[in-house]
Backbone as XML, in Angstrom:
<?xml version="1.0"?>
<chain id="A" units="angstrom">
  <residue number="1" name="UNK">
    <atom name="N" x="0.845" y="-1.162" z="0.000"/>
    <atom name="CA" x="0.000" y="0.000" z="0.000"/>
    <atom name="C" x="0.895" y="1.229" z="0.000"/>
  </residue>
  <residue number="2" name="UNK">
    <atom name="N" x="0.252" y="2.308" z="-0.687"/>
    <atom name="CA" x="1.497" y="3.589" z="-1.001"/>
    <atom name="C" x="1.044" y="4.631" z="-0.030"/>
  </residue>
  <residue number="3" name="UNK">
    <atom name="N" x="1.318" y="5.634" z="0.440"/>
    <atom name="CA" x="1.273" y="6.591" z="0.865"/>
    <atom name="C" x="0.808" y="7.747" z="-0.003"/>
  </residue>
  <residue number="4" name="UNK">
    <atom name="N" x="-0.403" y="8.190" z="0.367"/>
    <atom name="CA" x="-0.824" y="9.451" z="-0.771"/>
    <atom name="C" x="-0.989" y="10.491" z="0.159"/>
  </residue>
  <residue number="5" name="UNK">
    <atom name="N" x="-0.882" y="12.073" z="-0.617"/>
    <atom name="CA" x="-1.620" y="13.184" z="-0.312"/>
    <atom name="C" x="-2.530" y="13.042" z="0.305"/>
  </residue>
  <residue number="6" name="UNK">
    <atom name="N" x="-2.765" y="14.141" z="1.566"/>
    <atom name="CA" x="-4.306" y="14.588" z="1.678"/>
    <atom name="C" x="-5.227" y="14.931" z="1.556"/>
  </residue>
  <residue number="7" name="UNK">
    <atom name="N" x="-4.816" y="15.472" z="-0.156"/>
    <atom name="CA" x="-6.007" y="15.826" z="-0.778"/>
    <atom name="C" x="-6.437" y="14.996" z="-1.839"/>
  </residue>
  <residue number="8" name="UNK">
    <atom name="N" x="-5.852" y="13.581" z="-1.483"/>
    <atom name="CA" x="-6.853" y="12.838" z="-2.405"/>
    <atom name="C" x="-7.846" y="11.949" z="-1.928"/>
  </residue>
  <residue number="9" name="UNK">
    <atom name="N" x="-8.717" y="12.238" z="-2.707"/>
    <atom name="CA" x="-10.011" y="11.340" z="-2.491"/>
    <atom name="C" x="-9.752" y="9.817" z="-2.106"/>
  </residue>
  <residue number="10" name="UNK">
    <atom name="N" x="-11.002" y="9.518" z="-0.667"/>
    <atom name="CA" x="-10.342" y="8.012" z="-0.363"/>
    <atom name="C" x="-11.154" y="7.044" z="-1.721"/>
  </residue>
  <residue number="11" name="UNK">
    <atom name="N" x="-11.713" y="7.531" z="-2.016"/>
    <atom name="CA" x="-12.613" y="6.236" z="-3.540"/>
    <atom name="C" x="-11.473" y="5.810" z="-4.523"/>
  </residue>
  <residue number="12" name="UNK">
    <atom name="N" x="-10.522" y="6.651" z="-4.153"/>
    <atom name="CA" x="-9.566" y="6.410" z="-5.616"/>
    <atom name="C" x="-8.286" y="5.515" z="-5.259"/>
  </residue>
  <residue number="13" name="UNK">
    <atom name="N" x="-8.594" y="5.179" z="-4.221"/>
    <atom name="CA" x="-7.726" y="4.262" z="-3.265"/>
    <atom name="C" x="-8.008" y="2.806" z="-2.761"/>
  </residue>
  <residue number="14" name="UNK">
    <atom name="N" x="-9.339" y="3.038" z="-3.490"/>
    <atom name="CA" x="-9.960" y="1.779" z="-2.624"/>
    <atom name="C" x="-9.791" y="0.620" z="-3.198"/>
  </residue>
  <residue number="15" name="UNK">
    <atom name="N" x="-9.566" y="0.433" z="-4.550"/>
    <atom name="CA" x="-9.129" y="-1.146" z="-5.331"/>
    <atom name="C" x="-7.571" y="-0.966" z="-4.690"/>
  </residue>
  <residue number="16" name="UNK">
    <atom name="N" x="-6.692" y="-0.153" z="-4.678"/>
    <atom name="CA" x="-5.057" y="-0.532" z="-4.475"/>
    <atom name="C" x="-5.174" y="-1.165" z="-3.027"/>
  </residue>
  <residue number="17" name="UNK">
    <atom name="N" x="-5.781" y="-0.387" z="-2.290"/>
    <atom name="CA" x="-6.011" y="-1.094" z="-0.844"/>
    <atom name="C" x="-6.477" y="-2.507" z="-0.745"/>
  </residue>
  <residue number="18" name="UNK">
    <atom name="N" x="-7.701" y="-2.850" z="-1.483"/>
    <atom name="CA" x="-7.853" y="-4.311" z="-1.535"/>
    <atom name="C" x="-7.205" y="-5.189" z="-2.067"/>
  </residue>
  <residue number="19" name="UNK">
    <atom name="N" x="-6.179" y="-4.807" z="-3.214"/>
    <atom name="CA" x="-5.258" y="-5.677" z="-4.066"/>
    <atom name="C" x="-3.694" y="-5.558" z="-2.906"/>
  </residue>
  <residue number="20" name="UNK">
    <atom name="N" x="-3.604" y="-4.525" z="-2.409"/>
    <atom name="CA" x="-2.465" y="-4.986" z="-1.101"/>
    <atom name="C" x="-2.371" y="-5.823" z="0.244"/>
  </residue>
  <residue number="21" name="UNK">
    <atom name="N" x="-3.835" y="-6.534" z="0.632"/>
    <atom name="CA" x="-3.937" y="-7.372" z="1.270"/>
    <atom name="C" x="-3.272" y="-8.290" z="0.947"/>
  </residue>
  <residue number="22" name="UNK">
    <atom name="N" x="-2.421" y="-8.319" z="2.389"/>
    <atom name="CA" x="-1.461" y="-9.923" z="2.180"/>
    <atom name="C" x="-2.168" y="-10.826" z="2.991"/>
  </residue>
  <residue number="23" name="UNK">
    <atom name="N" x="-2.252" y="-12.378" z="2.067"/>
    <atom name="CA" x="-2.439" y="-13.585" z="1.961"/>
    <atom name="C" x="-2.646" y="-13.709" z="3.962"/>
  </residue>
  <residue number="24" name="UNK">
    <atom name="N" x="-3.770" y="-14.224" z="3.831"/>
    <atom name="CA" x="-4.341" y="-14.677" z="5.712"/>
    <atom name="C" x="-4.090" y="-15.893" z="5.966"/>
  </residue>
  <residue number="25" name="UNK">
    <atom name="N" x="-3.621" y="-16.348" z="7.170"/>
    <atom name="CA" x="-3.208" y="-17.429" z="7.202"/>
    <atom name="C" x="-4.633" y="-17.780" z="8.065"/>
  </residue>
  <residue number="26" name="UNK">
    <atom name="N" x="-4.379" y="-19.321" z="8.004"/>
    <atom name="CA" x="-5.482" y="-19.902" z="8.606"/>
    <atom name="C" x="-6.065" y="-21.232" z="8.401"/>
  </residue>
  <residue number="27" name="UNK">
    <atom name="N" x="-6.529" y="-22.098" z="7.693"/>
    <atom name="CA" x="-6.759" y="-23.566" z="7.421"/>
    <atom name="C" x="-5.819" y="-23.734" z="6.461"/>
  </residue>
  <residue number="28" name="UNK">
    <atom name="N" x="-5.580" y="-25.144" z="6.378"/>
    <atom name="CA" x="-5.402" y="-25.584" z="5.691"/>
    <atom name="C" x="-5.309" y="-25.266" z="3.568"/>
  </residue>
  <residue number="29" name="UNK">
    <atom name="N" x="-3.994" y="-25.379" z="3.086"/>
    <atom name="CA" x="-4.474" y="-24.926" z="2.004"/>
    <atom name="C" x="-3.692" y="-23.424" z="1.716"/>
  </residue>
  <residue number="30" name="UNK">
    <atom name="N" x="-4.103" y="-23.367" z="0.171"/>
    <atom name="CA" x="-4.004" y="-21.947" z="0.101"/>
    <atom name="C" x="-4.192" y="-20.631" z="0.855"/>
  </residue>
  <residue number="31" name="UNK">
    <atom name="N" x="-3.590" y="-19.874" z="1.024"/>
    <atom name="CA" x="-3.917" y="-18.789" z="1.958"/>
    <atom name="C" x="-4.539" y="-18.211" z="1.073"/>
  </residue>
  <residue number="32" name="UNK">
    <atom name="N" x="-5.700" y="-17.503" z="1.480"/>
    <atom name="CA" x="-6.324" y="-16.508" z="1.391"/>
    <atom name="C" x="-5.991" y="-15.342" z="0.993"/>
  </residue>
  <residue number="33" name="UNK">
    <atom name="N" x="-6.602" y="-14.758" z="-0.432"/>
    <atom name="CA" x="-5.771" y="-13.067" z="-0.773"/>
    <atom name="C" x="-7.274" y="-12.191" z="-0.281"/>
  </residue>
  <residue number="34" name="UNK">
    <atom name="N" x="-7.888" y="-12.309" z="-0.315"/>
    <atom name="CA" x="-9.004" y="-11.572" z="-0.342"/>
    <atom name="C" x="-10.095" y="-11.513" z="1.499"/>
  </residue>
  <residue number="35" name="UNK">
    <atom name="N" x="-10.260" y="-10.917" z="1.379"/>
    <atom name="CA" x="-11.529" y="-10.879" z="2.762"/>
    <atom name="C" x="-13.243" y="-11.822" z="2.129"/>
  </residue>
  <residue number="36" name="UNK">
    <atom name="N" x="-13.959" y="-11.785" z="2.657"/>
    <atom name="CA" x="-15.162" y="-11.927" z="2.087"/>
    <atom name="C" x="-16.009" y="-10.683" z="1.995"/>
  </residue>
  <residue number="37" name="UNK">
    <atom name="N" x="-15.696" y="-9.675" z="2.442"/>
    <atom name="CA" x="-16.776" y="-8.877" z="2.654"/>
    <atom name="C" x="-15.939" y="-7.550" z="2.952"/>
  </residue>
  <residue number="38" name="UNK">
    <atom name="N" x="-16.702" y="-6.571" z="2.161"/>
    <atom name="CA" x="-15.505" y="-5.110" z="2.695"/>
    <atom name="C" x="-16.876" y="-4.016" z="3.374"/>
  </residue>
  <residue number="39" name="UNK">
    <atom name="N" x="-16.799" y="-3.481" z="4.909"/>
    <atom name="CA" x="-17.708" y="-2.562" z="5.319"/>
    <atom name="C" x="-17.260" y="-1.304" z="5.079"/>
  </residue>
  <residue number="40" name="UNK">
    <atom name="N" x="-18.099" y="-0.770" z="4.470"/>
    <atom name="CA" x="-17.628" y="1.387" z="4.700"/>
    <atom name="C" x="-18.774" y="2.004" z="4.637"/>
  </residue>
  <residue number="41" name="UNK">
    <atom name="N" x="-18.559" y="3.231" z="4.706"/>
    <atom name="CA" x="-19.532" y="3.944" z="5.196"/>
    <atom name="C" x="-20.051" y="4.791" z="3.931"/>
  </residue>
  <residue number="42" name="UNK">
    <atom name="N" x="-20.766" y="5.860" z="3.729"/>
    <atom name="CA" x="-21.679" y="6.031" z="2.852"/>
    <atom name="C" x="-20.981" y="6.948" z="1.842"/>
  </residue>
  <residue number="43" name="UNK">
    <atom name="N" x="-19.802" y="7.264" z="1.775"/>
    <atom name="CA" x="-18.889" y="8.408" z="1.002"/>
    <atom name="C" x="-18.509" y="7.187" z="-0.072"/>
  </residue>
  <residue number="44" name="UNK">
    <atom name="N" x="-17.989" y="5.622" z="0.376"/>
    <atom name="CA" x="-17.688" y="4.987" z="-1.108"/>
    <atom name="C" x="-19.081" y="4.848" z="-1.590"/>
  </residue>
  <residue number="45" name="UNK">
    <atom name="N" x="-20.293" y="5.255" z="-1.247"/>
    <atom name="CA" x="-21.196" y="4.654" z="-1.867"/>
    <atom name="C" x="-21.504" y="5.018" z="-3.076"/>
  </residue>
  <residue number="46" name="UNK">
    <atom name="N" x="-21.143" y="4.310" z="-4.270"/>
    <atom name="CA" x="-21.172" y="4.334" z="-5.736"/>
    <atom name="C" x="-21.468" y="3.208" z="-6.611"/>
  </residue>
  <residue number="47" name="UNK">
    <atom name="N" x="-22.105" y="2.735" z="-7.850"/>
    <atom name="CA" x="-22.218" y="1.543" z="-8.210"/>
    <atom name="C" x="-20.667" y="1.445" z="-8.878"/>
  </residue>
  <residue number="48" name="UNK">
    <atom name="N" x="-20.236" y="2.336" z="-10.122"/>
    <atom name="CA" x="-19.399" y="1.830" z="-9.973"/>
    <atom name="C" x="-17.815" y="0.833" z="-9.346"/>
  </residue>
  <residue number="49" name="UNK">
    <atom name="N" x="-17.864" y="1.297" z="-7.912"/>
    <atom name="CA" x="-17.499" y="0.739" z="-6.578"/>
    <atom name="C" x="-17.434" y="-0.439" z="-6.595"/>
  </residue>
  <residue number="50" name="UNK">
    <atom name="N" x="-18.753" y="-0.003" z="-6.140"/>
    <atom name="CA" x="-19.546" y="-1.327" z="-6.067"/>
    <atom name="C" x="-19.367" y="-2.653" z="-7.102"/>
  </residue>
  <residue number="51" name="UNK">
    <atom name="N" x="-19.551" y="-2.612" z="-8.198"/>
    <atom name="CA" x="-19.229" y="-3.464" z="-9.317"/>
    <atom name="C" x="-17.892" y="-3.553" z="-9.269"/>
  </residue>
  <residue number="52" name="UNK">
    <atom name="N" x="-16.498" y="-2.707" z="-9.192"/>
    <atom name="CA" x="-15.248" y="-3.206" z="-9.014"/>
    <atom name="C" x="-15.168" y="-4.371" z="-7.992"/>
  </residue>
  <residue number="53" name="UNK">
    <atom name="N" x="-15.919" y="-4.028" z="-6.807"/>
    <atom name="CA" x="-15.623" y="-4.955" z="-5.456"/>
    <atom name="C" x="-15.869" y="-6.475" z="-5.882"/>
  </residue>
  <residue number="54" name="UNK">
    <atom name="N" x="-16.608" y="-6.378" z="-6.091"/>
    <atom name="CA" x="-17.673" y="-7.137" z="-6.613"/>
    <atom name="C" x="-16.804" y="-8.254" z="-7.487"/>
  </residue>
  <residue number="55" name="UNK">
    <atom name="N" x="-16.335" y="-7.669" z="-8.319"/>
    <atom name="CA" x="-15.740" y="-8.241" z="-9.721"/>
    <atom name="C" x="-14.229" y="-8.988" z="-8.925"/>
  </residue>
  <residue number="56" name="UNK">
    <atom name="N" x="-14.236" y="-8.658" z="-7.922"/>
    <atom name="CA" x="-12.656" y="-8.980" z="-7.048"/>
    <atom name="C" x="-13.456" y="-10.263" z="-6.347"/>
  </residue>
  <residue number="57" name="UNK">
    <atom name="N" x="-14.272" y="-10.646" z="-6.073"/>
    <atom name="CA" x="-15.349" y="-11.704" z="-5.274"/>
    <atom name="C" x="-15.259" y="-11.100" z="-3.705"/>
  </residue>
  <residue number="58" name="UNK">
    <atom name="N" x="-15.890" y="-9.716" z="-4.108"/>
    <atom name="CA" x="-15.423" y="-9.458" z="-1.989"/>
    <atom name="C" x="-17.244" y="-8.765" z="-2.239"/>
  </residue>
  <residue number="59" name="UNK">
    <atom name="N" x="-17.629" y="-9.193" z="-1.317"/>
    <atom name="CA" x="-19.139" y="-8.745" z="-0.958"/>
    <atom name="C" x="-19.309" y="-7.243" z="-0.339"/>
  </residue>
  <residue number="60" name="UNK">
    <atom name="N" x="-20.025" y="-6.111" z="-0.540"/>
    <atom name="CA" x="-19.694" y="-4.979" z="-0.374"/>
    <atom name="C" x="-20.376" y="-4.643" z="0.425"/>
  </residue>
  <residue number="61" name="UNK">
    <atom name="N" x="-20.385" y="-4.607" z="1.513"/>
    <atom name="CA" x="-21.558" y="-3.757" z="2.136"/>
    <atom name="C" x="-21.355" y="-2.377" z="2.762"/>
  </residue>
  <residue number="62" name="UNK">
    <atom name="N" x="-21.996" y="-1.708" z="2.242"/>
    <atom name="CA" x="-21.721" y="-0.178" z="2.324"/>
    <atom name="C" x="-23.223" y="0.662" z="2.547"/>
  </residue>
  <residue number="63" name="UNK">
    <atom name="N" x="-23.533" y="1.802" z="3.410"/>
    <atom name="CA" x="-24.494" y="2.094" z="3.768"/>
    <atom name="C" x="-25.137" y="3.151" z="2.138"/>
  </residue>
  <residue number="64" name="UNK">
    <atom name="N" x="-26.416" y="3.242" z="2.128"/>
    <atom name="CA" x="-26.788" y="4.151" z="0.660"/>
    <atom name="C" x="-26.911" y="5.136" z="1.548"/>
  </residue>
  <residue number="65" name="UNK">
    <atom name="N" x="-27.026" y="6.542" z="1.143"/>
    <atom name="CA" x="-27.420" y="7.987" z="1.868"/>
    <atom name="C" x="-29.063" y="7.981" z="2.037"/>
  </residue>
  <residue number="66" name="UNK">
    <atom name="N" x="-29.225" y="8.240" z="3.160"/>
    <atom name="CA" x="-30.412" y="8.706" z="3.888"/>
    <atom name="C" x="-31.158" y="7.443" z="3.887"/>
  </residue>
  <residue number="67" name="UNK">
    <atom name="N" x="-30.629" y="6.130" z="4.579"/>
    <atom name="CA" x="-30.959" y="5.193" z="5.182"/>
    <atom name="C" x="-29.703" y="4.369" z="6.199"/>
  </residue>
  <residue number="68" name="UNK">
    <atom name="N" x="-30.806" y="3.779" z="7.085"/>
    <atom name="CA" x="-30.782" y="3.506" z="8.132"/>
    <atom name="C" x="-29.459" y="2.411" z="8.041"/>
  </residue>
  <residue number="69" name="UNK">
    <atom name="N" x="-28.431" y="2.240" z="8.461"/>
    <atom name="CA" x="-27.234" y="1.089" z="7.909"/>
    <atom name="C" x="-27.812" y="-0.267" z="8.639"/>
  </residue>
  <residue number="70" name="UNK">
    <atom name="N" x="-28.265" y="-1.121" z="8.300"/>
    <atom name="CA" x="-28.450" y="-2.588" z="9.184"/>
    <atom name="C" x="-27.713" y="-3.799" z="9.514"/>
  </residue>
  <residue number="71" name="UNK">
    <atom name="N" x="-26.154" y="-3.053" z="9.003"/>
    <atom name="CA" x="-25.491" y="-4.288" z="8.542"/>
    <atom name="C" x="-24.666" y="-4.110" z="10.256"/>
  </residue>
  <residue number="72" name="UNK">
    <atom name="N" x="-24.729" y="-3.143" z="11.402"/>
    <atom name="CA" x="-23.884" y="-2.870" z="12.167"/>
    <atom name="C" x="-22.580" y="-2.679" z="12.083"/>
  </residue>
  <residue number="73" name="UNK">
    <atom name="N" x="-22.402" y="-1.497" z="11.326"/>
    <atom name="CA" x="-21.155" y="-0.784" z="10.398"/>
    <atom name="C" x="-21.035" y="0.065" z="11.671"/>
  </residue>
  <residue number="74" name="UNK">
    <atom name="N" x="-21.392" y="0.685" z="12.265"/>
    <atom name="CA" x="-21.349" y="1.798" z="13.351"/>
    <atom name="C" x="-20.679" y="0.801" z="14.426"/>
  </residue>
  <residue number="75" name="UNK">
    <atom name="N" x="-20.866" y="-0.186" z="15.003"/>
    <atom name="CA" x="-19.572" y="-0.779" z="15.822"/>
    <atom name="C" x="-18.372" y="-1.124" z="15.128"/>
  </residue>
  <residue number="76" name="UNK">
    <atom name="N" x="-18.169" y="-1.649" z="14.199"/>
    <atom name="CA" x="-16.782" y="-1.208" z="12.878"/>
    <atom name="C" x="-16.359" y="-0.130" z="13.433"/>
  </residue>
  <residue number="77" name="UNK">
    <atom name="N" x="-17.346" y="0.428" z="12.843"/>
    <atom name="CA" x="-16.180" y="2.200" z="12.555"/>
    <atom name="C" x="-15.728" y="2.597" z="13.989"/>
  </residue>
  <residue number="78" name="UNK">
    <atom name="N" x="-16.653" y="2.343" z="14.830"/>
    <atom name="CA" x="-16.208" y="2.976" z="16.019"/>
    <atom name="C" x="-15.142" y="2.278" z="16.442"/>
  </residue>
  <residue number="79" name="UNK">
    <atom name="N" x="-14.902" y="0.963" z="16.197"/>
    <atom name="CA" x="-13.472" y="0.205" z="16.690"/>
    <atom name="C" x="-12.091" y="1.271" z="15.676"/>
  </residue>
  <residue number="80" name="UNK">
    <atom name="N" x="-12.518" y="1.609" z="14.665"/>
    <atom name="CA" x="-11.463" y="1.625" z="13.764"/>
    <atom name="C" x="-10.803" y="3.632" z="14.393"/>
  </residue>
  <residue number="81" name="UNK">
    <atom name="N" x="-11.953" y="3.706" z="14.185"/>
    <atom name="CA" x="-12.148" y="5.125" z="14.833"/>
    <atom name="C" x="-11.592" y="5.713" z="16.495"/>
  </residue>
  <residue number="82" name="UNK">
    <atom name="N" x="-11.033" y="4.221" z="16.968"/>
    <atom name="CA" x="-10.877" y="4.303" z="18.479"/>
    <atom name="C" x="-9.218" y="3.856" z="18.499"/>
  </residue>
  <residue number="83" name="UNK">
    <atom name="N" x="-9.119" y="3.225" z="17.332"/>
    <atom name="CA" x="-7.647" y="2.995" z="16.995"/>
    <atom name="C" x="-6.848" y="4.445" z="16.310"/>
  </residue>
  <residue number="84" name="UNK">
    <atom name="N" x="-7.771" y="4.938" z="15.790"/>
    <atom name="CA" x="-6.732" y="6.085" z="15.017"/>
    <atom name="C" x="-6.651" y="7.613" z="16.303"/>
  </residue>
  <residue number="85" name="UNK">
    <atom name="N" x="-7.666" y="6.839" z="16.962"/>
    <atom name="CA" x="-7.313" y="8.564" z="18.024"/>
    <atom name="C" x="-6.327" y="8.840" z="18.743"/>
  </residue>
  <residue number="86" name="UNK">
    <atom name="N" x="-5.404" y="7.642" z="19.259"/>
    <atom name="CA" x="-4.506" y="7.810" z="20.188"/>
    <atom name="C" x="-3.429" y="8.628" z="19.088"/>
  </residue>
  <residue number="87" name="UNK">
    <atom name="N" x="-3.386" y="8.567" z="18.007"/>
    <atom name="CA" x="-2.508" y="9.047" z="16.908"/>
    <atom name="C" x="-2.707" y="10.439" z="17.181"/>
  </residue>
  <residue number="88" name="UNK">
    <atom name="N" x="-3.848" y="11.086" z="17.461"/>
    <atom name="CA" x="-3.815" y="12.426" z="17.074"/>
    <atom name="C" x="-3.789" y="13.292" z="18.469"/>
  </residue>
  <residue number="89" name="UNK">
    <atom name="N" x="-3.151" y="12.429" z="19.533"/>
    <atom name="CA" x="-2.404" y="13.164" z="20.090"/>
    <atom name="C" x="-1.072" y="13.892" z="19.975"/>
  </residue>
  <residue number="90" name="UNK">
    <atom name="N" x="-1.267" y="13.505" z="18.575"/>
    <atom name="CA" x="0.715" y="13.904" z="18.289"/>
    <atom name="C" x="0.168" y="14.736" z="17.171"/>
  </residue>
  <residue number="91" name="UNK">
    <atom name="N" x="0.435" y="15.953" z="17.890"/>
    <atom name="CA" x="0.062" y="17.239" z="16.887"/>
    <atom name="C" x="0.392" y="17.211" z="15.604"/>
  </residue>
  <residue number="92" name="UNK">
    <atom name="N" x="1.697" y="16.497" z="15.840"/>
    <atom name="CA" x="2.473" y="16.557" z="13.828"/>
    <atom name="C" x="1.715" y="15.516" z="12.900"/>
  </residue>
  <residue number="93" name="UNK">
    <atom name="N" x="0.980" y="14.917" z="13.669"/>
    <atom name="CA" x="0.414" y="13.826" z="12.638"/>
    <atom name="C" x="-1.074" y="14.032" z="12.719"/>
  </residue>
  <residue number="94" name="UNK">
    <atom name="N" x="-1.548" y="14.665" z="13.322"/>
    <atom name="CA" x="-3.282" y="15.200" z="13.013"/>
    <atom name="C" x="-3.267" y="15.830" z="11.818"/>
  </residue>
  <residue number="95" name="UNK">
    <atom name="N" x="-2.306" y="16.551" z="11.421"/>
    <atom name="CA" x="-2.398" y="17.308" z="9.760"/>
    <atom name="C" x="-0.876" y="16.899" z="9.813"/>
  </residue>
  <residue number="96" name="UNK">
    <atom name="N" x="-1.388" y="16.596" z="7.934"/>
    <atom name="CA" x="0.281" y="16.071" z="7.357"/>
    <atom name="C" x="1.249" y="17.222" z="6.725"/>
  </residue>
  <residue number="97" name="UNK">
    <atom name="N" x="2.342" y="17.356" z="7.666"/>
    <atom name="CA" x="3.010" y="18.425" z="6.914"/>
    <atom name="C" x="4.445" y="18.450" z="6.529"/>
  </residue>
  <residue number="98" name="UNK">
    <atom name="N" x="4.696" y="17.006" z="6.803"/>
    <atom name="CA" x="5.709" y="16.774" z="5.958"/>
    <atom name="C" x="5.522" y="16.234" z="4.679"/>
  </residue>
  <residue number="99" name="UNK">
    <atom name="N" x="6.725" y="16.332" z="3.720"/>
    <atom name="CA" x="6.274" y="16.693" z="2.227"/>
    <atom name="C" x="7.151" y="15.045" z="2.031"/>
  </residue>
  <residue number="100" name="UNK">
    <atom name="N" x="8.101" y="14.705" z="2.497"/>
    <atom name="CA" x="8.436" y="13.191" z="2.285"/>
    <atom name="C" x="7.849" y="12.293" z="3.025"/>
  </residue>
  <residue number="101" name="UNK">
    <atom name="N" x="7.142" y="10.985" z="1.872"/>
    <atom name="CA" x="6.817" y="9.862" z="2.767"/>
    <atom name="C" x="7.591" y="9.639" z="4.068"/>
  </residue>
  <residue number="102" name="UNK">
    <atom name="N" x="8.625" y="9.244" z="3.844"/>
    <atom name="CA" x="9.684" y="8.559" z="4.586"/>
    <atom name="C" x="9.119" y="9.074" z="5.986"/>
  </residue>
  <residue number="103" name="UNK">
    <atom name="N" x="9.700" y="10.426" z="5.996"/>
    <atom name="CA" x="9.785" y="11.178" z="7.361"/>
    <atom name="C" x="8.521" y="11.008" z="7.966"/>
  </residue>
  <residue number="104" name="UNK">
    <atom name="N" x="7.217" y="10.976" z="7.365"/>
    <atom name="CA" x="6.512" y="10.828" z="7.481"/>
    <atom name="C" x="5.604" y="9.576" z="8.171"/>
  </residue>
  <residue number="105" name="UNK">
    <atom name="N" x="6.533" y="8.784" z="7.738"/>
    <atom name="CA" x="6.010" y="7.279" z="8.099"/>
    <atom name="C" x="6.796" y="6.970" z="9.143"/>
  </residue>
  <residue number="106" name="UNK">
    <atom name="N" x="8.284" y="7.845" z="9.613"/>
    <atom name="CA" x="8.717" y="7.642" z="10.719"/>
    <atom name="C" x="8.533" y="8.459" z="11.825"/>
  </residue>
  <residue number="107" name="UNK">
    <atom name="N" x="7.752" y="9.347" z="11.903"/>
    <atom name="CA" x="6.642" y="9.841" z="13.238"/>
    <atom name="C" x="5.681" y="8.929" z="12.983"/>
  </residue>
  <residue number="108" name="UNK">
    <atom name="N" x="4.833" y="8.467" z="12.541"/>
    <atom name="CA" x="3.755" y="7.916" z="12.210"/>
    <atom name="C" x="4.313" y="6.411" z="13.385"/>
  </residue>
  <residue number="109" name="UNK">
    <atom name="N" x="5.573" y="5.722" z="13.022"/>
    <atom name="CA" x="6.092" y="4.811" z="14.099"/>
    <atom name="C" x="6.601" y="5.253" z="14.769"/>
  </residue>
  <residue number="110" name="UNK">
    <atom name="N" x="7.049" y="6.348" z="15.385"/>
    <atom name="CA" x="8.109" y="6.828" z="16.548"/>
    <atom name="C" x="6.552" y="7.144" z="17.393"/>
  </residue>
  <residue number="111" name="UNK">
    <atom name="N" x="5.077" y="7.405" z="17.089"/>
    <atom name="CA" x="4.331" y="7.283" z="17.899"/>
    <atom name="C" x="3.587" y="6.242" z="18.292"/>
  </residue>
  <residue number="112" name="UNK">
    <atom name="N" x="3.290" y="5.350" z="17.160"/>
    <atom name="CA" x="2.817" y="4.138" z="17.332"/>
    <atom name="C" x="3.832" y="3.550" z="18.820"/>
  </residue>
  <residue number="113" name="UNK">
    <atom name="N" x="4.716" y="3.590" z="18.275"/>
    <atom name="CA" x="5.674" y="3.095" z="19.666"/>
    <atom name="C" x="5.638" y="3.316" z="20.834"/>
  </residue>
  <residue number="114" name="UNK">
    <atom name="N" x="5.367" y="4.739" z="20.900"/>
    <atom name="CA" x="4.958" y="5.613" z="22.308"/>
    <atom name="C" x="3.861" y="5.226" z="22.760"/>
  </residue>
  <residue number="115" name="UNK">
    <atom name="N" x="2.777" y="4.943" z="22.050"/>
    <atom name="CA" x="1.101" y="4.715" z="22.343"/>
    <atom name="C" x="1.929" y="3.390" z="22.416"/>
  </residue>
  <residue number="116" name="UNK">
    <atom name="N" x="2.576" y="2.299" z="22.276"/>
    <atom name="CA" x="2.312" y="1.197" z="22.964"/>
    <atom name="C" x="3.017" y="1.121" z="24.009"/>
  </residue>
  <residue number="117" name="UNK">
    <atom name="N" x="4.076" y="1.659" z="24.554"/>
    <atom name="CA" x="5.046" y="1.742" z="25.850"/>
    <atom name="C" x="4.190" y="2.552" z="26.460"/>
  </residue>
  <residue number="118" name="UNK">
    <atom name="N" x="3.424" y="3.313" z="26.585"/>
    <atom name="CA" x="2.337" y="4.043" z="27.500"/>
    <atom name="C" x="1.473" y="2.768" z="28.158"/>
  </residue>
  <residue number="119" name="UNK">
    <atom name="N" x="0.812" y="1.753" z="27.071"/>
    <atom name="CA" x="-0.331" y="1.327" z="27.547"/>
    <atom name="C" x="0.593" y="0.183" z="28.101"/>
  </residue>
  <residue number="120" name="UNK">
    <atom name="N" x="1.402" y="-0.133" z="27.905"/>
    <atom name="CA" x="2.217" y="-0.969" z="28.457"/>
    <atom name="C" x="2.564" y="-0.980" z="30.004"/>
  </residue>
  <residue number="121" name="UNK">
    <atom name="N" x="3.069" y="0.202" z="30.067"/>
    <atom name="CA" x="3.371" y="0.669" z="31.384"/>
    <atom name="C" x="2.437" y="1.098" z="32.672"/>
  </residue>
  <residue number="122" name="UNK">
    <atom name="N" x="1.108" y="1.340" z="31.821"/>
    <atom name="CA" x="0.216" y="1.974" z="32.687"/>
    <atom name="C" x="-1.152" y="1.238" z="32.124"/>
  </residue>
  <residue number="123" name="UNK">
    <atom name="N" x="-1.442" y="0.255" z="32.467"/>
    <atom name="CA" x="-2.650" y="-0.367" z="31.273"/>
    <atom name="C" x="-4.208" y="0.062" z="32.150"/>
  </residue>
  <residue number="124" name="UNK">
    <atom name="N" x="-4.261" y="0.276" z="33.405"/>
    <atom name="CA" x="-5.014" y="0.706" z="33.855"/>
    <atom name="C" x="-5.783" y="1.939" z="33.404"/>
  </residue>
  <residue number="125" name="UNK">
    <atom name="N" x="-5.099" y="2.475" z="32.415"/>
    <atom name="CA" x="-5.670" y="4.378" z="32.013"/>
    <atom name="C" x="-6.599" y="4.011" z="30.873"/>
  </residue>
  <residue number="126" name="UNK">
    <atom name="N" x="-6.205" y="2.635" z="30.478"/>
    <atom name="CA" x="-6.674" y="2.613" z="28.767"/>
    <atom name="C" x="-7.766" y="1.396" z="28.781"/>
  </residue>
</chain>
């Protein structure tokens, strides 16, 4: 998976992301390249999308605008959403303003690291 701008749209990202899933281990057999099923929320909602996903054999479920989601996408997001916050305690990485990946991807781990020697040390807070 590559590292893009912030000003690009996440739809235009979304086949490279599913074609960079590495192989799941697990029974017997071939490993696995694919998920069965991809959840998001109502911004990919497009047919064209939709028909790419589709065409990959991954089942799409994605909410349409101005209905009710039933698939329980809202406990998803909120897990995913609960993982990216400890990140934006680190001012430099709430907005991206370095202009090289690299540097970029090494605050991105010089905090990951910190958020885990924190909860490490103190697991009671978290």
């Amino acid at each position: 998976m590559s590292l893009t701008g912030g000003n690009r749209n996440d739809l235009t990202q979304l086949m490279p992301l599913i074609e960079a899933v590495p192989p799941v281990r697990g029974r017997r057999g071939r490993p696995r390249r694919r998920p069965d099923t991809i959840y998001a929320d109502r911004g990919y909602d497009h047919d064209k999308y939709r028909k790419q996903v589709r065409a990959a054999g991954i089942t799409p479920v994605i909410a349409r605008p101005s209905t009710q989601h039933e698939s329980g996408l809202a406990v998803h997001r909120w897990m995913v959403e609960q993982s990216f916050a400890p990140l934006h305690w680190f001012r430099r990485l709430r907005i991206r303003w370095e202009i090289r990946d690299d540097i970029h991807e090494a605050f991105l781990s010089l905090a990951s690291g910190i958020i885990c020697w924190r909860r490490l040390k103190n697991p009671s807070l978290y």
